[in-house]
N, C-alpha and C positions, 0 to 999 in steps of 0.2 A: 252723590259724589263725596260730601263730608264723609260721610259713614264707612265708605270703600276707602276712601285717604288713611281713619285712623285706623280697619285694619290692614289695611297695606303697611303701614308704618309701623306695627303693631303698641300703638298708643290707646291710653285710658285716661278719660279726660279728666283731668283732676277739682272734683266741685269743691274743695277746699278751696283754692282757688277763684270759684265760680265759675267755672271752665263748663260752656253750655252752650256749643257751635252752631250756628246759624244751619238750617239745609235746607229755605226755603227762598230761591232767588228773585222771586217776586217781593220780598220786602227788601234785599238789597235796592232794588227801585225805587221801591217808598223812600225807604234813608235818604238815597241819591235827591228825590223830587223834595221832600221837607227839608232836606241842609241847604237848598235853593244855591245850587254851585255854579261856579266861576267856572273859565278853560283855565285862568291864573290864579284859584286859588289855593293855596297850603294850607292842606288838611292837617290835623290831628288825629292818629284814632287809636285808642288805650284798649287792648285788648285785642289783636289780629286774628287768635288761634290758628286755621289755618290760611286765611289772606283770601277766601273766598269776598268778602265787604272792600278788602285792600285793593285786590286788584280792579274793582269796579270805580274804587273810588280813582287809582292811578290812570285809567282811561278818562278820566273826566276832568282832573284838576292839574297843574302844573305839578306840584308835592305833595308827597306825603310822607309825612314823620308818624312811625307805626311802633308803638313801646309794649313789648311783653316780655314777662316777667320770666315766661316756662323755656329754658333754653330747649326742652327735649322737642319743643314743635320746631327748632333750627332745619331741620329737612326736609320738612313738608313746606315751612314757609320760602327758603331758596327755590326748591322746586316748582310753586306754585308764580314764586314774582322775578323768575331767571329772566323774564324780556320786558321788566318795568325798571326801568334805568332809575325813575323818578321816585321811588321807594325809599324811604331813609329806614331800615329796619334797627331797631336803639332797642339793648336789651335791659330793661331797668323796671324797677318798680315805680309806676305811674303815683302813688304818693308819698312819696319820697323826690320825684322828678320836679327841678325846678325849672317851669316851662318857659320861664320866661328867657332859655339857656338854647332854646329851642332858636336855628337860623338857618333859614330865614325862617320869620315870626309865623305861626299859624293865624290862617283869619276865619277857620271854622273847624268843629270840633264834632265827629262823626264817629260814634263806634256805638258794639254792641257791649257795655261796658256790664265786669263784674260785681252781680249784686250790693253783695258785700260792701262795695265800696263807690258804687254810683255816686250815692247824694253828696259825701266827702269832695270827690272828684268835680261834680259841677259845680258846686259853690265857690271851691279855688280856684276854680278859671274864670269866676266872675272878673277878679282881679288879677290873678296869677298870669290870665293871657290876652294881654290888655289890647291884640287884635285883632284878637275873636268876636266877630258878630252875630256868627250863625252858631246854631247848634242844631245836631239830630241823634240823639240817643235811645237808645235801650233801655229801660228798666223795668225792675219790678212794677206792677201796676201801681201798685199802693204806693208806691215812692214818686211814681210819676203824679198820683192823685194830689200829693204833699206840696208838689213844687211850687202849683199855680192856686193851690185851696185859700177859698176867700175866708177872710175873717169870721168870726160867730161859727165856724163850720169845727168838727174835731179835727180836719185832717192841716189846721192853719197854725202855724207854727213861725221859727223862727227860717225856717228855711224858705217859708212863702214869702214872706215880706222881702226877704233878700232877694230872692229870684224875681217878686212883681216890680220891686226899685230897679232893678237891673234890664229885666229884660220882660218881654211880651210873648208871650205863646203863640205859633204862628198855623202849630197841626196838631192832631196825636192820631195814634192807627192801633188797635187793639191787638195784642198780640198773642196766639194760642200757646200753650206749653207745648203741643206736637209738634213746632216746626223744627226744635233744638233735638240735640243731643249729644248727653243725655237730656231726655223731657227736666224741666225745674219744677219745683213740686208747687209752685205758682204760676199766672198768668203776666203779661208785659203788655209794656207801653213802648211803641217805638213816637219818641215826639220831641217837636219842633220849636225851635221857643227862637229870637232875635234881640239882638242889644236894644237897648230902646235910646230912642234921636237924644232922649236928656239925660243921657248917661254923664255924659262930658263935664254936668255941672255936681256930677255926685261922686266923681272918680277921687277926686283928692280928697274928700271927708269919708272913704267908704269905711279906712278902718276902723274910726269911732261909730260909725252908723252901724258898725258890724258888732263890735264889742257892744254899745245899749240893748239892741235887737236880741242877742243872744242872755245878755242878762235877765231879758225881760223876763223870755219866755225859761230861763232857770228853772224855775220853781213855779208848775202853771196852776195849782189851788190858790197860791198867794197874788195877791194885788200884786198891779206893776210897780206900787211904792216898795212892796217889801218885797219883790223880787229883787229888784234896784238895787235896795239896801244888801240883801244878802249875798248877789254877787258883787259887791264889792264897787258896781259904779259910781256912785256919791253918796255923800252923807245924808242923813234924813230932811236936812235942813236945806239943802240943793235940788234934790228931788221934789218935796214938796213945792217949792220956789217956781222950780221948772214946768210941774204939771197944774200949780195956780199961773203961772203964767199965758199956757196953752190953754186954758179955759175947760180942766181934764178933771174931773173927779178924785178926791183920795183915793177914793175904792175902784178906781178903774182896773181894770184888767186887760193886760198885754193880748188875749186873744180876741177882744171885743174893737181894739183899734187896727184902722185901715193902715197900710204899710206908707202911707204920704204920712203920718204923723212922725214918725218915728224918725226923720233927718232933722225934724226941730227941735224933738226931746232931744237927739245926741247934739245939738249945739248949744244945746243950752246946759246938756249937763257935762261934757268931755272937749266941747269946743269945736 
């Protein structure tokens, strides 16, 4: 059906973009069962193309707020959600979009989101959409491998420790490059991740715990001391302080600490 839509419409999908439409409705299913939805709840989903995922998700939840960037899909996506009242179709670019503008608030965030800009996109609505619980996205494999990768591993970064503070992994479902098109010259991850219950105690320190976390892993040959130093979080003489405090090695390394260290370094070193 995708396929027949874009030449009906006579559209080309733009992978600049990352424009790489879903045509397998058996994982609209899957998204549906890992976002674990509400009859009331207000979706988010970044990325509609042609509203094939929209309209499944607009039979399931009270709202949805659907933002794309391509005006030219304006006619397939009208056409496609002319008897879903409950659609808010918003044409904007999703990072630039201050979702917290978004009313009524989203409380889960479901799309087949563009490569390109996945991991940007999730990490800002850690905080960006503060009532969001669920989530069921799309990505690259290897991005999705990133989110939840334990420590000591290559793929554990600064993006793991934010995502394991934030939130718990709840599913993933491997995803072939034949079901899109066009094919992606990679594989996907459609997966599932939820707030986790002690968020609440980490929401108002998140954006120092964001700012250490990301200095840490700045520079990942270098110790967490002189990554510290070099992005600019404290001086040598507060870092040191901070990590003899925590009971932490000079020579420790940002990739070899669990993501629960990491909210006592940033109060000890940014407050």
């Amino acid at each position: 059906m995708t396929v027949a839509r874009l030449r009906e419409l006579g559209l080309t999908p733009d992978t600049r973009l990352g424009q790489h439409f879903l045509v397998d409705d058996n994982l609209v299913r899957v998204a549906l069962r890992l976002a674990d939805l509400r009859p009331d709840d207000v979706v988010l989903e970044v990325g509609p193309g042609l509203g094939v995922l929209t309209v499944a998700l607009a039979d399931a939840v009270a709202l949805v707020h659907a933002v794309e960037i391509d005006r030219r899909l304006a006619p397939a996506l009208q056409r496609t959600l002319e008897h879903h009242a409950n659609v808010r179709l918003l044409w904007a670019d999703a990072m630039s979009l201050d979702g917290r503008s978004l009313d009524p608030a989203p409380t889960a965030f479901v799309s087949n989101l563009p490569y390109q800009v996945s991991t940007p996109l999730i990490v800002e609505s850690l905080a960006g959409l503060p009532h969001v619980d669920r989530w069921a996205v799309m990505v690259q494999r290897e991005a999705a491998e990133r989110l939840f990768a334990r420590e000591g591993t290559p793929a554990y970064g600064a993006v793991s420790v934010l995502m394991r503070l934030a939130c718990e992994r709840t599913g993933a479902h491997g995803v072939s490059r034949a079901v899109f098109a066009p094919p992606p010259n990679v594989d996907s991850t459609l997966i599932g991740f939820r707030r986790r219950d002690d968020w609440g105690a980490l929401e108002d320190r998140w954006p120092a715990v964001a700012r250490v976390v990301h200095g840490a892993f700045s520079h990942r040959r270098k110790t967490l001391l002189n990554a510290l130093l070099l992005s600019g979080v404290a001086s040598r003489a507060a870092v040191e302080a901070a990590l003899e405090g925590l009971g932490l090695p000079l020579g420790a390394r940002a990739e070899a600490l669990p993501p629960a260290r990491f909210p006592a370094l940033a109060e000890r070193l940014v407050g």
